[in-house]
C-alpha positions in Angstrom: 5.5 -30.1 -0.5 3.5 -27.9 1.8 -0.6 -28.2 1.9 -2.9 -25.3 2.9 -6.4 -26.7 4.2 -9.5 -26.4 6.1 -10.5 -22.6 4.6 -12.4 -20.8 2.2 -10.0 -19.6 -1.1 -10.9 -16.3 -2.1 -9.6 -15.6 -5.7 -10.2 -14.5 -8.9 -13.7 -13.4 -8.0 -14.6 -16.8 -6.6 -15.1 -18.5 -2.7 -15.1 -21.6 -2.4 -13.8 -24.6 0.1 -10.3 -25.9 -0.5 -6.9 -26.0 -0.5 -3.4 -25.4 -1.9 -0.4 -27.5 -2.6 2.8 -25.7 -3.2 6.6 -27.7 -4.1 9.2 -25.5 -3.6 8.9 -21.8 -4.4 5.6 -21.8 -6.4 2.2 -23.0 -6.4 1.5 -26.5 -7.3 -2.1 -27.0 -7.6 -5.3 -25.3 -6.2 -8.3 -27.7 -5.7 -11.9 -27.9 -4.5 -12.9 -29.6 -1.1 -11.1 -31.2 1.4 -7.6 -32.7 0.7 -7.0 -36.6 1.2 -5.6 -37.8 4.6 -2.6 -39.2 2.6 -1.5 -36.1 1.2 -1.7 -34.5 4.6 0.4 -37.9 5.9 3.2 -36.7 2.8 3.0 -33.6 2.8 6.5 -31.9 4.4 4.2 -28.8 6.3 0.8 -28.7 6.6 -1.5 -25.4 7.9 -4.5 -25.7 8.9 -7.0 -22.3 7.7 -9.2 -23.2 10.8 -12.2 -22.3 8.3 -10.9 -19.2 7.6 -9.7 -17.8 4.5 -6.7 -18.5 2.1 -5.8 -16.0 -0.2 -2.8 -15.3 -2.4 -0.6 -12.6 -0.7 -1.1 -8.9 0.1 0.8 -6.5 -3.3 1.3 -3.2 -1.3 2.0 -0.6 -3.9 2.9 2.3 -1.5 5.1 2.2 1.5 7.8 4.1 3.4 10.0 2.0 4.9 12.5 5.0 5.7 15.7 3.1 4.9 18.5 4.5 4.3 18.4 7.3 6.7 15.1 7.3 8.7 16.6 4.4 11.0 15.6 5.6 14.0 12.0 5.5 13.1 11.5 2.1 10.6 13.6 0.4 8.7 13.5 -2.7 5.8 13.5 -5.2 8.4 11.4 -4.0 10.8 8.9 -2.9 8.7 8.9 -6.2 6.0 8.1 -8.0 9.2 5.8 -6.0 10.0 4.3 -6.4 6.3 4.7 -10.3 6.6 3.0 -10.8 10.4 -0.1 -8.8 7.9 -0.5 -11.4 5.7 1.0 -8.7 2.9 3.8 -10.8 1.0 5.1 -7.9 -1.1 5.8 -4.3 -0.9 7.1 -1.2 -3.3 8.5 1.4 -1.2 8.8 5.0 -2.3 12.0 7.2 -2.9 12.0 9.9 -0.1 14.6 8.5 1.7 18.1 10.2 2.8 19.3 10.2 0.2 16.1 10.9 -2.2 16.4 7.5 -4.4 16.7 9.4 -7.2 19.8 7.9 -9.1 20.7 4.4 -10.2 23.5 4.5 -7.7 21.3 5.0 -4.6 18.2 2.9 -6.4 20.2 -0.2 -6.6 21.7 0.1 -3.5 17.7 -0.2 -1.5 17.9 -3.6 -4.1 21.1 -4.7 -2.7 20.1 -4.3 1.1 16.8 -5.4 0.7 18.4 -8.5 -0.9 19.8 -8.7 3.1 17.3 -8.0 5.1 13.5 -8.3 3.5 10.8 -10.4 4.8 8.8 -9.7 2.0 9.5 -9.5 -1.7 9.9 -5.9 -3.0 10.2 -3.2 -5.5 11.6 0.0 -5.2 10.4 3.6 -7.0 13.1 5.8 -8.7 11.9 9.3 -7.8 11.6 12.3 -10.3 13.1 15.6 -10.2 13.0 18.8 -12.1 16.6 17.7 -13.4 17.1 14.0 -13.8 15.5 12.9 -17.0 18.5 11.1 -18.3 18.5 9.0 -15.3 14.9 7.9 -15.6 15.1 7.1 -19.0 18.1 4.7 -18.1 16.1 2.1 -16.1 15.6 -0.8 -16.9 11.2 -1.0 -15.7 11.3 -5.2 -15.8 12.9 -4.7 -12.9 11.7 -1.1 -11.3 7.9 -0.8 -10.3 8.1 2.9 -11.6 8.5 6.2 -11.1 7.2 8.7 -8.1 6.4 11.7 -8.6 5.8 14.3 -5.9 3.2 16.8 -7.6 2.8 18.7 -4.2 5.6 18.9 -1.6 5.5 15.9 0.9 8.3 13.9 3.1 11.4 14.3 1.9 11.5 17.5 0.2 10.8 16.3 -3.4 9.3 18.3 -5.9 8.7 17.8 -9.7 7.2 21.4 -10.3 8.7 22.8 -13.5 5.9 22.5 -16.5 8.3 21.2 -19.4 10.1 18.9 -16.9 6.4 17.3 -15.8 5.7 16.9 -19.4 8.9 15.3 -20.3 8.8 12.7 -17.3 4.8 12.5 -18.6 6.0 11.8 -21.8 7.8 8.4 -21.0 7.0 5.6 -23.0 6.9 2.0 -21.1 6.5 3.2 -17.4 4.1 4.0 -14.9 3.9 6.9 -13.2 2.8 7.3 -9.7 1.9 10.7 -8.3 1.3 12.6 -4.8 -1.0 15.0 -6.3 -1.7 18.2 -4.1 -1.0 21.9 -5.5 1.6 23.1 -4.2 0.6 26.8 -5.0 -3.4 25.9 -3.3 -1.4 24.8 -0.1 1.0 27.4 0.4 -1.5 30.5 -0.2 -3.6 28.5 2.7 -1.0 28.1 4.9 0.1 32.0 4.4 -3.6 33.2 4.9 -3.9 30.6 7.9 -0.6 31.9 9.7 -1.3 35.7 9.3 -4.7 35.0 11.1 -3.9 33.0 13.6 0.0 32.3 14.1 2.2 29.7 13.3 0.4 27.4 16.7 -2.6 26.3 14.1 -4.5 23.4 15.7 -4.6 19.8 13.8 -8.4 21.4 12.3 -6.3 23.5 10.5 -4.4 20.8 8.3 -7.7 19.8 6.0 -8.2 23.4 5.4 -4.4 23.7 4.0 -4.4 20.7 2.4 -7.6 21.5 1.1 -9.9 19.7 -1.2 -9.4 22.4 -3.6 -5.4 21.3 -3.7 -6.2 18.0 -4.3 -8.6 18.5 -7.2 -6.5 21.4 -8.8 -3.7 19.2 -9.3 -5.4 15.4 -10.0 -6.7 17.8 -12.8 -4.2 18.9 -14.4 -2.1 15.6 -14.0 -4.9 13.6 -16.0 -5.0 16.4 -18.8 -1.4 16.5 -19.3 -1.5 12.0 -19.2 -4.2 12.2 -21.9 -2.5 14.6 -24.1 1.0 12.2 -23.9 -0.5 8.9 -23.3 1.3 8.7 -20.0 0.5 5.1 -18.2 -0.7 7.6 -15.1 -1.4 6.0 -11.2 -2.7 8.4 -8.9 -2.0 7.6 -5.1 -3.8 7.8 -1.8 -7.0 9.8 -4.0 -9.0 11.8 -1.0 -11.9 13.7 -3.0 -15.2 12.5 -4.1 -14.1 15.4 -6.5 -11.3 13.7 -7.7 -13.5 10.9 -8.5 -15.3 12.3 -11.4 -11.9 12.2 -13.0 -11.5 8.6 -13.2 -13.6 6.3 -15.7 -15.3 2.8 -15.6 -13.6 0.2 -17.3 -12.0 -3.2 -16.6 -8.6 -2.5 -15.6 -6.5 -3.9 -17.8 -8.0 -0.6 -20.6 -7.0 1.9 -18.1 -4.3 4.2 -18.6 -5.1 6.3 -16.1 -5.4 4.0 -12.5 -6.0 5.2 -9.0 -5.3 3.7 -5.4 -7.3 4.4 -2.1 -5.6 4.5 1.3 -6.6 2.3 4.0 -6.4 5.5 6.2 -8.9 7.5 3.8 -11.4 4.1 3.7 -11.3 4.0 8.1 -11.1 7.1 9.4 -12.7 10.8 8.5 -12.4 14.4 10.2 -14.4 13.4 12.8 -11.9 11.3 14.1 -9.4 13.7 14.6 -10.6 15.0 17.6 -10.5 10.7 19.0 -7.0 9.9 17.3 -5.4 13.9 16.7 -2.1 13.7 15.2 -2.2 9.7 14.6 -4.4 10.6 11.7 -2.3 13.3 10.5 -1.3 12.9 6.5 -0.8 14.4 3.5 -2.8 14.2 1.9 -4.9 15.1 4.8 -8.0 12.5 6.2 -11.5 14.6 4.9 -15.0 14.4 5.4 -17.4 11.4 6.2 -18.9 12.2 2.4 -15.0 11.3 1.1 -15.1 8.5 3.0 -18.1 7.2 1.7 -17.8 7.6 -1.6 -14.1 6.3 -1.9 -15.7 3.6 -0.2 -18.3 3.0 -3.1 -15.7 3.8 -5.4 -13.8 0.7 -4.7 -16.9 -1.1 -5.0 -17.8 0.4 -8.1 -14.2 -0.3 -9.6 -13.5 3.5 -10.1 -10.6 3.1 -7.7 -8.1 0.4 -8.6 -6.2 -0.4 -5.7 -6.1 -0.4 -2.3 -2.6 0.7 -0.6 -1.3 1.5 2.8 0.9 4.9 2.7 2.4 3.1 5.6 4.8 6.2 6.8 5.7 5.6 10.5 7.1 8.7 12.8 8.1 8.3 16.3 5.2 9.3 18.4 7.3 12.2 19.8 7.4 13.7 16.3 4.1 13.7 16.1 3.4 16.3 18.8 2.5 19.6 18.4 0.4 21.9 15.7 -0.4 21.0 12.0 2.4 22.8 11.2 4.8 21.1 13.2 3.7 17.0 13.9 4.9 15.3 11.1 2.6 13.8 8.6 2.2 10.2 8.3 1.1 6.4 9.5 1.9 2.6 10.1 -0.7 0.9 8.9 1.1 -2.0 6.5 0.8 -4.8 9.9 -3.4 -4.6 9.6 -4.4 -3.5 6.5 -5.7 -7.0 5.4 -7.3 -7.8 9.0 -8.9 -4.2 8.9 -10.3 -4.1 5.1 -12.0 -7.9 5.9 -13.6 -5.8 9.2 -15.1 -3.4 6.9 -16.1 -6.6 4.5 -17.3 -8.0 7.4 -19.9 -5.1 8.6 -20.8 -4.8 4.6 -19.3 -2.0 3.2 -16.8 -4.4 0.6 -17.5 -7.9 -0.6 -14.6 -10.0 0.8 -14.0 -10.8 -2.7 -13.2 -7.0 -3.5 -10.7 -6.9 -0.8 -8.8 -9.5 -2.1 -9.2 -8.6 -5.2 -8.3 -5.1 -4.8 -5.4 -5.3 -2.6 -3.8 -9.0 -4.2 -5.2 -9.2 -8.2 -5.0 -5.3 -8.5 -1.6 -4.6 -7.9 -0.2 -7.2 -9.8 -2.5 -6.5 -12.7 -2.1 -2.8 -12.7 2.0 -2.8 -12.1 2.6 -6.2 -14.8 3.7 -8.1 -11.9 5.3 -11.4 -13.3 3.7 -14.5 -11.6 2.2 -12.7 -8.2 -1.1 -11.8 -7.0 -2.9 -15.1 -7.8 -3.8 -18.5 -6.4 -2.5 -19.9 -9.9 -0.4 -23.7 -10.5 3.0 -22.3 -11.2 2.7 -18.7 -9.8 4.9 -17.9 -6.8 3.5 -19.4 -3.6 2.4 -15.6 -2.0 -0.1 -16.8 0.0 -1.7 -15.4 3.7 -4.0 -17.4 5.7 -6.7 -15.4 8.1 -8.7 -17.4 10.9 -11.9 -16.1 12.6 -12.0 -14.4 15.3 -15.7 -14.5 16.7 -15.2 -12.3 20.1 -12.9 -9.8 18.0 -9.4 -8.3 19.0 -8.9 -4.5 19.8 -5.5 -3.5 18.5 -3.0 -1.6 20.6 0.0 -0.3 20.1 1.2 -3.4 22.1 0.2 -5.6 19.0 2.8 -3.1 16.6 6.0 -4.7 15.0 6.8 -1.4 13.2 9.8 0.2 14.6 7.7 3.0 15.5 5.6 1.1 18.1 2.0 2.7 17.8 -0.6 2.4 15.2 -3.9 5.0 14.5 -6.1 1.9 15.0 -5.7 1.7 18.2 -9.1 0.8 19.8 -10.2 -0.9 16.3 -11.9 -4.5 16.7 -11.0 -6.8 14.1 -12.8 -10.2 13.7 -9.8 -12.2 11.8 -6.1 -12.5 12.6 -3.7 -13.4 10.5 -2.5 -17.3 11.4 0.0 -17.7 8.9 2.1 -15.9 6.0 3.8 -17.8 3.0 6.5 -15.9 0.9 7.6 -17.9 -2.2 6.6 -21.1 -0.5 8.6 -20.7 2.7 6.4 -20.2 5.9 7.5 -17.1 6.7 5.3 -16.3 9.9 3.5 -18.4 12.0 0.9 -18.4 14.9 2.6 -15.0 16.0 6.2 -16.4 15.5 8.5 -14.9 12.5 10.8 -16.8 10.5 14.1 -15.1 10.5 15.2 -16.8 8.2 13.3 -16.5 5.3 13.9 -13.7 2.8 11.8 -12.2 0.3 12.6 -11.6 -3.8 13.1 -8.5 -6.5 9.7 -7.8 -8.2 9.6 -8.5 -11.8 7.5 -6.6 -14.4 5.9 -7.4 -17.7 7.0 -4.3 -19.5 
């Protein structure tokens, strides 16, 4: 028996004081107040919130963990440590891998090492293609968080651009489908009239004007057409647009068909922090205006947006040098994207509430996660503990457990600190320290 005390519990839309009691893998019991000195006397661990906050785990729904093939840049372990140390107790990682994770052969495989190797518990997407059908059709989705789909090129190099193939994968019955959504046409007619006028040395300004606004909306567009007309169960990723907002509805989310997700990166920074952070900010798609910004914001508060996700997509800092054309697109930010989203509760743009409940309930809500994203007697014991941190911390790339070994928030004070991670009951990190020895488990799916 383990007993989490001494903190605020944040869930389901509630704060209050009190504590948890977990046996085993799952969650015995949640209660008001302050435990008894005998069960703290019994209990086999006890962890002490410092009146901070205890809330069920962190779901993130999109992460590149580069593994297989990306080694040299992040990997399963490094980067579900990373994950863990965050407070975020479960991750789905996306199929742009070498090899693209785009058969059953190289799908099960990611499940088989991360079996090995995971801090975190995890689910892996099968990604589409122009050509592979038959293959998506032969998963079994109890077990699969879903299906990617790369509407506009990205890393990796897939592409699912053929009409009658999009509406065939769209067509699925019993799946989700996630999407990068960015025209591909949009982009490449920008980066053709870009080059000609200017030469292939564009400047990091130039990346928001190729990856335009006008990309994004273009192809959200015509993604949430072709989902209404085949009833597709449709989640668009890392949404950048107050444009694209107009697509999405009001409604609680368990009517929605059509979901979204917001990107830590677009809630923090905007395009004037490129000139700060440069190519630390670079993504696809790309960080926009302070007006994007805000109104993603208010979207989240407004329950337009769904989810809250981290992209994370590390890169070596050495391949992110040079023009928008040549630093790679892409950033860790999976290690404080809890700490960071309570820092914008904290100045008031979110409730604390909202965090929690977009980046814990959300996730498992939205994806049919079986027994996850709760403070709930018999649900798996997920659960992340933050204390206060009144004089604030300023992250450096000192602080970064991702194999990359930088973060874009550097210079970013953060007023909570993540004192202790649980994943399925075992304390998995600790005042700073890692437990090696603790391994996370396959995602399952109400489907």
């Amino acid at each position: 028996m383990k007993v989490v005390y001494n903190g605020d519990i944040v869930n389901e839309g509630q704060r209050f004081q009190g504590y948890v009691v977990t046996e085993g893998e799952v969650i015995d019991a949640v209660y008001h107040g302050i435990p008894p000195a005998e069960l703290l006397v019994r209990a086999q661990e006890t962890i002490d919130a410092e009146g901070g906050l205890i809330v069920p785990g962190v779901i993130d729904d999109h992460v590149h963990f580069r593994d297989p093939g990306l080694t040299h840049k992040a990997d399963m372990a490094s980067e579900s440590r990373a994950a863990v140390a965050g407070g975020v107790t479960s991750f789905m990682d996306m199929p742009n891998t070498v090899p693209n994770t785009t058969t059953l052969e190289t799908l099960e495989a990611k499940y088989a090492h991360a079996a090995q190797v995971s801090a975190a518990n995890y689910s892996f997407y099968i990604g589409a293609t122009n050509d592979n059908l038959a293959t998506l059709q032969a998963v079994d989705y109890r077990r699969v968080c879903g299906v990617k789909a790369f509407l506009g090129s990205s890393t990796g190099g897939m592409l699912l651009s053929d009409p009658n193939a999009m509406r065939r994968v769209f067509s699925m019955p019993n799946t989700l489908i996630a999407i990068h959504s960015e025209d591909e046409d949009i982009i490449r007619a920008n980066r053709a009239r870009y080059v000609a006028a200017h030469g292939e040395n564009l400047s990091l300004r130039y990346h928001e004007l190729i990856r335009n606004r006008e990309a994004c909306y273009a192809c959200t567009e015509r993604a949430v057409h072709l989902a209404q007309e085949c009833g597709t169960r449709l989640h668009i990723l890392h949404v950048s647009t107050a444009d694209e907002l107009a697509l999405l509805k009001h409604a609680p989310l368990g009517e929605k068909r059509i979901t979204a997700e917001a990107c830590v990166a677009h809630l923090t920074f905007n395009n004037g922090d490129y000139e700060r952070l440069g190519n630390r900010i670079k993504c696809n798609p790309a960080v926009k205006s302070s007006g994007d910004q805000q109104a993603l914001q208010r979207a989240v508060q407004e329950n337009l947006i769904d989810v809250i996700g981290t992209d994370h997509a590390p890169h070596l800092l050495s391949e992110k040098l040079g023009g928008c054309l040549q630093a790679a697109s892409g950033m860790p930010l999976v290690q404080f994207s809890l700490v960071v989203m309570l820092e914008h509760a904290r100045r008031g743009i979110f409730k604390t509430e909202t965090v929690i409940e977009k980046m814990c309930h959300a996730p498992a809500l939205l994806y049919g996660i079986e027994r996850r994203g709760y403070l709930r007697r018999g649900y798996q014991a997920d659960i992340a503990v933050i204390v206060p941190n009144r004089s604030g911390h300023t992250i450096t790339d000192g602080d970064v457990l991702s194999k990359c070994g930088w973060t874009p928030l550097e210079g970013f004070t953060v007023h909570h600190h993540v004192k202790a991670t649980l994943v399925n009951g075992h304390t998995a990190y600790l005042n700073g320290r890692l437990n090696d020895r603790t391994h996370g488990q396959r995602l399952t799916f109400r489907r």
